[in-house]
PDB file with SEQRES, HELIX, SHEET and CRYST1 records, atoms N, CA, C and O in Angstrom:
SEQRES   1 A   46  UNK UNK UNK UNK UNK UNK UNK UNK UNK UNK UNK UNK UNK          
SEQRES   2 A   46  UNK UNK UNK UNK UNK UNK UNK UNK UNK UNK UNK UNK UNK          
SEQRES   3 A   46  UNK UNK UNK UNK UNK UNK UNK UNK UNK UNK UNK UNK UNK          
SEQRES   4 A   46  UNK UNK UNK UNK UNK UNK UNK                                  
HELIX    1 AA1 UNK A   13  UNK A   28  1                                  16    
SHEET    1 AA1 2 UNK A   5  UNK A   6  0                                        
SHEET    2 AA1 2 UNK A  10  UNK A  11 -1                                        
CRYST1    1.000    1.000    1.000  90.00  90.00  90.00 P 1           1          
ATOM      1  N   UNK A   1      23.934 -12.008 -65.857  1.00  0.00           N  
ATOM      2  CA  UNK A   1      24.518 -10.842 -66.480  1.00  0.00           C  
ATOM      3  C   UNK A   1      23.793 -10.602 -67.800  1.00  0.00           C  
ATOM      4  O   UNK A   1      23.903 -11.365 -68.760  1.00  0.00           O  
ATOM      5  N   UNK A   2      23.177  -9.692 -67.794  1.00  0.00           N  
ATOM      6  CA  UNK A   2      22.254  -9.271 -69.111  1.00  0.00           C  
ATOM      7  C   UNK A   2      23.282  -8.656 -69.970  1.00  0.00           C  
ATOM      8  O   UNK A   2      24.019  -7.819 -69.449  1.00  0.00           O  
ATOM      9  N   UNK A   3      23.458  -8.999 -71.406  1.00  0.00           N  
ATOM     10  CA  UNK A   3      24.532  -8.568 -72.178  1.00  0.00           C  
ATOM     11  C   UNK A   3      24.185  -7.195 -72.581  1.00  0.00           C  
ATOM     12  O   UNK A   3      23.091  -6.747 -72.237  1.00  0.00           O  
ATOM     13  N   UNK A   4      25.115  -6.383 -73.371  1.00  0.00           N  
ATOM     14  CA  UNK A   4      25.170  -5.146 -74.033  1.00  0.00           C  
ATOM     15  C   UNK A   4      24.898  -5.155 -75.512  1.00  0.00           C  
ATOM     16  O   UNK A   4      25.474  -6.065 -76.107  1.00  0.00           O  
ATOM     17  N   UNK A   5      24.226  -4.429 -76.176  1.00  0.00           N  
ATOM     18  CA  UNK A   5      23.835  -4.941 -77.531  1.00  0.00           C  
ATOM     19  C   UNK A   5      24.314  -3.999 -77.930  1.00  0.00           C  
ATOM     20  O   UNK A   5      24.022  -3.090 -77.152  1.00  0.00           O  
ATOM     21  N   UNK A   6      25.137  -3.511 -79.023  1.00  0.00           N  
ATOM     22  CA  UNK A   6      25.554  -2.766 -80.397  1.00  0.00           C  
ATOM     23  C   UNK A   6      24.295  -2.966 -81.446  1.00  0.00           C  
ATOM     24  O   UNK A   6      24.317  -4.024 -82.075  1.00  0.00           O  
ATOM     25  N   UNK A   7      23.645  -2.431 -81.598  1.00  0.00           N  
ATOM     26  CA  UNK A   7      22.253  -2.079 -82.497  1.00  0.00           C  
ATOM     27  C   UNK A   7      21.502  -3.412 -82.064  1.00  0.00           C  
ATOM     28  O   UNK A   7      21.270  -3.731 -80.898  1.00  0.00           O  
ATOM     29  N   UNK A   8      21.237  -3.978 -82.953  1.00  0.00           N  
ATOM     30  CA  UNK A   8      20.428  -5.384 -82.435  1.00  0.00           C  
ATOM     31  C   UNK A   8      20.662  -6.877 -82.551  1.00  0.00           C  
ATOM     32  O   UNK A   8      19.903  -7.844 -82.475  1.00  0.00           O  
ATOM     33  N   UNK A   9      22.669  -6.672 -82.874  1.00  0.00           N  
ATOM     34  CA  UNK A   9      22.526  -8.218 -83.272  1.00  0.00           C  
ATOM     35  C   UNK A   9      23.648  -8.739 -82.557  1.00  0.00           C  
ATOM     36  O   UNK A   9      23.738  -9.900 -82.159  1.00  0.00           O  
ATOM     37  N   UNK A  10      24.913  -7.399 -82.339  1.00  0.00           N  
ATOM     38  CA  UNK A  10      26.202  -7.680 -81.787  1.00  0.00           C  
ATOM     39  C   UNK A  10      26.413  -7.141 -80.439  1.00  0.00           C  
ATOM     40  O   UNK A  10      26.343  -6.000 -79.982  1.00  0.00           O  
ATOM     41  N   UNK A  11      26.744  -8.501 -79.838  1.00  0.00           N  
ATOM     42  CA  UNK A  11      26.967  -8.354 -78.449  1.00  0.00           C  
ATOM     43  C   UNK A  11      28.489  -7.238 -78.165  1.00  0.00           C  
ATOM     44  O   UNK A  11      29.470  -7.634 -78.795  1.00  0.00           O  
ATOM     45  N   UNK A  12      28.746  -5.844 -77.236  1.00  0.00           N  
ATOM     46  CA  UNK A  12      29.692  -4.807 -77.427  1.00  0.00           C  
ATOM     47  C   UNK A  12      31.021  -5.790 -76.598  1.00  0.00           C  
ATOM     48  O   UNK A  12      31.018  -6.818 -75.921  1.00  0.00           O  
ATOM     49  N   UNK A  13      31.956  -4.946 -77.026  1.00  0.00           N  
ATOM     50  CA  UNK A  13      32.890  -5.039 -76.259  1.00  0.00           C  
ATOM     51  C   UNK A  13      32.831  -5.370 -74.726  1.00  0.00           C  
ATOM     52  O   UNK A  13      33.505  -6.235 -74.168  1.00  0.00           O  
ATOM     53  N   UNK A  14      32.019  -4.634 -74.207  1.00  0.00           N  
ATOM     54  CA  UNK A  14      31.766  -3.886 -73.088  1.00  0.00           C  
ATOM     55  C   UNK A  14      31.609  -5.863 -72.097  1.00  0.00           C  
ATOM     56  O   UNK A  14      32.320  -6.460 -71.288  1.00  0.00           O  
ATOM     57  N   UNK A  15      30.057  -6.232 -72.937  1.00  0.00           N  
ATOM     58  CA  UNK A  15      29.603  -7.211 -72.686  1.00  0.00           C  
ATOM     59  C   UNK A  15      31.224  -8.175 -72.482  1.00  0.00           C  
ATOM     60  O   UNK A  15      31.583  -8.759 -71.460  1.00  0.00           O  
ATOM     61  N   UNK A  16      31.841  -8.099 -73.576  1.00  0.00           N  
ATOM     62  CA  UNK A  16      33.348  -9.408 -73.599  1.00  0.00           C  
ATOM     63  C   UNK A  16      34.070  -9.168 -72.527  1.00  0.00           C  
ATOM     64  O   UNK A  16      34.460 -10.048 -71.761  1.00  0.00           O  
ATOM     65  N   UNK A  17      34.324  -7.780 -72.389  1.00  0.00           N  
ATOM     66  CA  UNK A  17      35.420  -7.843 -71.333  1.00  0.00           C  
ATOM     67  C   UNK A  17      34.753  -8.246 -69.485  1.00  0.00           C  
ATOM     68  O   UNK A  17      35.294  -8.776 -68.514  1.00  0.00           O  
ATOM     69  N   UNK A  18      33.519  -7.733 -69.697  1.00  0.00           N  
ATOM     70  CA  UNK A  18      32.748  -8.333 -68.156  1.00  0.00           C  
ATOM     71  C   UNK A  18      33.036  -9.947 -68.336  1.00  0.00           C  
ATOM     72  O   UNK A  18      33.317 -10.215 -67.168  1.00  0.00           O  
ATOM     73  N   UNK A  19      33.128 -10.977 -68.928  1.00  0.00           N  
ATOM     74  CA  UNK A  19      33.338 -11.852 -69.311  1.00  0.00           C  
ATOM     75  C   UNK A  19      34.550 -12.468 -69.061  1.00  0.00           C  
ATOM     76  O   UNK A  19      34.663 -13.499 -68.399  1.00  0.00           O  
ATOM     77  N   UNK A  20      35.594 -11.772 -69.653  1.00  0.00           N  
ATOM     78  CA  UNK A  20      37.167 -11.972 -69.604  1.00  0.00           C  
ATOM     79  C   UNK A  20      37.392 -11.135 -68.034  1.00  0.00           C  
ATOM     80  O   UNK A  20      37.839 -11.848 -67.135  1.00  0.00           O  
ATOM     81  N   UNK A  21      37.157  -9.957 -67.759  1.00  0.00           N  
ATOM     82  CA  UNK A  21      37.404  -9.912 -66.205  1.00  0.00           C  
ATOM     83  C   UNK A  21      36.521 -11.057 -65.106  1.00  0.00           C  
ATOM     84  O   UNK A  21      37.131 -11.176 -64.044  1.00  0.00           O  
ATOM     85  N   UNK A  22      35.736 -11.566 -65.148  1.00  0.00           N  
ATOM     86  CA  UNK A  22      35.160 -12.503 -64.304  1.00  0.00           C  
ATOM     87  C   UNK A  22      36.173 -13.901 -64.113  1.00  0.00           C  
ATOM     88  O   UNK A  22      36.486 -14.589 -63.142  1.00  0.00           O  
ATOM     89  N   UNK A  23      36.502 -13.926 -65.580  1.00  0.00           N  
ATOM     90  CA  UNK A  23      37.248 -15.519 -65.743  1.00  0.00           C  
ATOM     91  C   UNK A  23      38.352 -15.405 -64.885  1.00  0.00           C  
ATOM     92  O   UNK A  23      38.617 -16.190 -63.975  1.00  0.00           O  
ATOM     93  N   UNK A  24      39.234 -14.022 -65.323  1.00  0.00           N  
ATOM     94  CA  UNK A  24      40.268 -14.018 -64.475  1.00  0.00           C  
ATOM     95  C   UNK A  24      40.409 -13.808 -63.583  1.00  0.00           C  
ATOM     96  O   UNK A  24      41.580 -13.898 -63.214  1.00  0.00           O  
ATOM     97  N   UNK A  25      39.337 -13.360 -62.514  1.00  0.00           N  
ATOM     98  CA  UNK A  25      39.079 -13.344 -61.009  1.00  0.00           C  
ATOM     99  C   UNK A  25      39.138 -14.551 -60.888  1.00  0.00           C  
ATOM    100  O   UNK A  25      40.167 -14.880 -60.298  1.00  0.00           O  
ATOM    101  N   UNK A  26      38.433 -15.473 -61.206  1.00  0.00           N  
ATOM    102  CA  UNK A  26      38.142 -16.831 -60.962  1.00  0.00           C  
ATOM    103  C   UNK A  26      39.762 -17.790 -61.520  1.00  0.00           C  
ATOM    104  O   UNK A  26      40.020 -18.953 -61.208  1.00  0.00           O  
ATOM    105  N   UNK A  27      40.291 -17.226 -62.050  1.00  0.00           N  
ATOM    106  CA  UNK A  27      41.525 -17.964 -62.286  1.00  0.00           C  
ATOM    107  C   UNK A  27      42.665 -17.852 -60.884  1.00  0.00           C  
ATOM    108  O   UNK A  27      43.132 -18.762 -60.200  1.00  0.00           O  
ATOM    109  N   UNK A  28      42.848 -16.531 -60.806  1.00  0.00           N  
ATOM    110  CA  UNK A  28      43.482 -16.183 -58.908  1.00  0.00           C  
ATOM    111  C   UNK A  28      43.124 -16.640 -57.898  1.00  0.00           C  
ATOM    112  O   UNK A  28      43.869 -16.919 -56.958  1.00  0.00           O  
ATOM    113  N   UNK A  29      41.354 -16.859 -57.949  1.00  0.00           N  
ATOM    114  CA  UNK A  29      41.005 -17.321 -56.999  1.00  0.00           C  
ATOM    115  C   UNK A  29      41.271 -19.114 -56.839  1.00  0.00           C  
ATOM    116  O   UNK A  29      41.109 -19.861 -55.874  1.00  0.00           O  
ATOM    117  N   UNK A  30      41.755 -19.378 -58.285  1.00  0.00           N  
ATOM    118  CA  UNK A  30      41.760 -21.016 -57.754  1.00  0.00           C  
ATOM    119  C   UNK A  30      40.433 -21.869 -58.368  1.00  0.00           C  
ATOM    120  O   UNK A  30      40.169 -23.071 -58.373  1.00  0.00           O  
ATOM    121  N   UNK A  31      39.847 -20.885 -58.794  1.00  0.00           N  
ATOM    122  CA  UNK A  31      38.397 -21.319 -59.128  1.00  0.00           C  
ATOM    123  C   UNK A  31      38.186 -22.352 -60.592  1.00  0.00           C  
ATOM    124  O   UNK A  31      37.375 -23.201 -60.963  1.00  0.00           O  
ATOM    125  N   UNK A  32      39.462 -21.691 -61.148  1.00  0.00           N  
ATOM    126  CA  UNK A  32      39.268 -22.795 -62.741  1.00  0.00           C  
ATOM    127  C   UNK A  32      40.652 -23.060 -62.893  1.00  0.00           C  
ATOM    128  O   UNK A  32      41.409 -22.176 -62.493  1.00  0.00           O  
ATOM    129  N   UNK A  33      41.218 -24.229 -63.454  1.00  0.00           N  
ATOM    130  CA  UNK A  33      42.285 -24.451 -64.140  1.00  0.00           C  
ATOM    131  C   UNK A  33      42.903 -24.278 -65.390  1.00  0.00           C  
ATOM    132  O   UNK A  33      42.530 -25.186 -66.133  1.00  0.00           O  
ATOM    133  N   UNK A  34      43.400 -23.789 -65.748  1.00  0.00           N  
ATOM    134  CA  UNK A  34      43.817 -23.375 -67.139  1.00  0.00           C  
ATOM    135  C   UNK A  34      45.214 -24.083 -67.899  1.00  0.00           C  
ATOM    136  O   UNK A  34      46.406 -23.773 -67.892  1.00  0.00           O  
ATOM    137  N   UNK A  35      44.349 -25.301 -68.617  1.00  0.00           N  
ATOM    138  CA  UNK A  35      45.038 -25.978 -69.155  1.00  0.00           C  
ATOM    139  C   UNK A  35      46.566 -25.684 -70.118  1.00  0.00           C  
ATOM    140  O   UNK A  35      46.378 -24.927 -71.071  1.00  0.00           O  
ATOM    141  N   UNK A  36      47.448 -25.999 -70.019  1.00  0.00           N  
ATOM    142  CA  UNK A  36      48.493 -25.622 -70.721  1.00  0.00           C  
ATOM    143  C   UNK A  36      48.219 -26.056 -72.059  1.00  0.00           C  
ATOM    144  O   UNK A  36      47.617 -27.129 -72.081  1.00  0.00           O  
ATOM    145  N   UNK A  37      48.481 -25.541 -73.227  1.00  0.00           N  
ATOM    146  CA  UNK A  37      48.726 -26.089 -74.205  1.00  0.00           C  
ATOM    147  C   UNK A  37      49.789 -25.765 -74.866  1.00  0.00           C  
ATOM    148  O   UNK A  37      50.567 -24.893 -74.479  1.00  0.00           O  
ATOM    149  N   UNK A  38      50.015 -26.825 -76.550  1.00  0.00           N  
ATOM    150  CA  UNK A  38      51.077 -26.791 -77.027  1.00  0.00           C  
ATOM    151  C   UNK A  38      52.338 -27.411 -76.226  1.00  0.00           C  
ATOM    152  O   UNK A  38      52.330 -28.412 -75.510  1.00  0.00           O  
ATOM    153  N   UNK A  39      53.207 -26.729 -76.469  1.00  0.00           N  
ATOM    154  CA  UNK A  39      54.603 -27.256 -75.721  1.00  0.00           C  
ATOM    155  C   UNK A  39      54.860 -26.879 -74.404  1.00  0.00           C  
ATOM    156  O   UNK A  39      55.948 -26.803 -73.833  1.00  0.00           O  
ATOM    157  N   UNK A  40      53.748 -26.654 -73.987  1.00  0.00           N  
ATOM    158  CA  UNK A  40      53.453 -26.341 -72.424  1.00  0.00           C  
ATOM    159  C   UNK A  40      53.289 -27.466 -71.699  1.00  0.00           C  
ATOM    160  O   UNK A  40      53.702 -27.678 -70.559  1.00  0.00           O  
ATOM    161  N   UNK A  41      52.489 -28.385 -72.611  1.00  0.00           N  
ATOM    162  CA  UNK A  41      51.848 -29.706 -72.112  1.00  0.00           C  
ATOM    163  C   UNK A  41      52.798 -31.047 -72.875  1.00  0.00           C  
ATOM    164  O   UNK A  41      53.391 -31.445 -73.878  1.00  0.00           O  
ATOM    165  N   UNK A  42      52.446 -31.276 -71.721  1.00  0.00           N  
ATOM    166  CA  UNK A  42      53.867 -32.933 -72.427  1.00  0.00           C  
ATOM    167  C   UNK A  42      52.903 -33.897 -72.062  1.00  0.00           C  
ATOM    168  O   UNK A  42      52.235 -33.832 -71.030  1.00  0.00           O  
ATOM    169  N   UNK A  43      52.800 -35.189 -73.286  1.00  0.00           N  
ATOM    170  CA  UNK A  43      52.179 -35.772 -72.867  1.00  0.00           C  
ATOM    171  C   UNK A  43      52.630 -37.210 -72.762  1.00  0.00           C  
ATOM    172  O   UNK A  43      53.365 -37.446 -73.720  1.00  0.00           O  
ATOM    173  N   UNK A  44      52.493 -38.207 -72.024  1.00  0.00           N  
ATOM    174  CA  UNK A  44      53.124 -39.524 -71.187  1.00  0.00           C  
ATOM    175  C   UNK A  44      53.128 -40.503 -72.365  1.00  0.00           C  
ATOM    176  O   UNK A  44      52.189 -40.967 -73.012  1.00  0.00           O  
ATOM    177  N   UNK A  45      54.851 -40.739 -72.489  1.00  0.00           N  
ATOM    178  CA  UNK A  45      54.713 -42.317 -73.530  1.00  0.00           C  
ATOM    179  C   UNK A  45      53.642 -43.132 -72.989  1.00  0.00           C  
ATOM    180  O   UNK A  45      53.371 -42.994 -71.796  1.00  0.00           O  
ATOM    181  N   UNK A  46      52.878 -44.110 -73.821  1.00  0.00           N  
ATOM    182  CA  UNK A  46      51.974 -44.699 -73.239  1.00  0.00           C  
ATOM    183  C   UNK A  46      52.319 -46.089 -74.374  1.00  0.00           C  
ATOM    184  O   UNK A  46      51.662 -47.127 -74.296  1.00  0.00           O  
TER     185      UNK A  46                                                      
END                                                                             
């Protein structure tokens, strides 16, 4: 994926959200796990 440039230094919006829509295809599909955090995640007396 070749990014989108805003003059010559900042990658656009445009570029982030192709980014953030890919991840979350891949999150439905099962494809990545998405760790809980905070008080989402409990973690084991040890």
């Amino acid at each position: 994926m070749e990014p989108n440039y805003v003059g010559d230094l900042i990658p656009s919006i445009a570029s982030y959200q192709k980014i953030i829509d890919k991840y979350e295809r891949g999150l439905k599909k099962g494809e990545f796990y998405d760790e809980p955090t905070g008080e989402d995640l409990i973690y084991p007396d040890w």
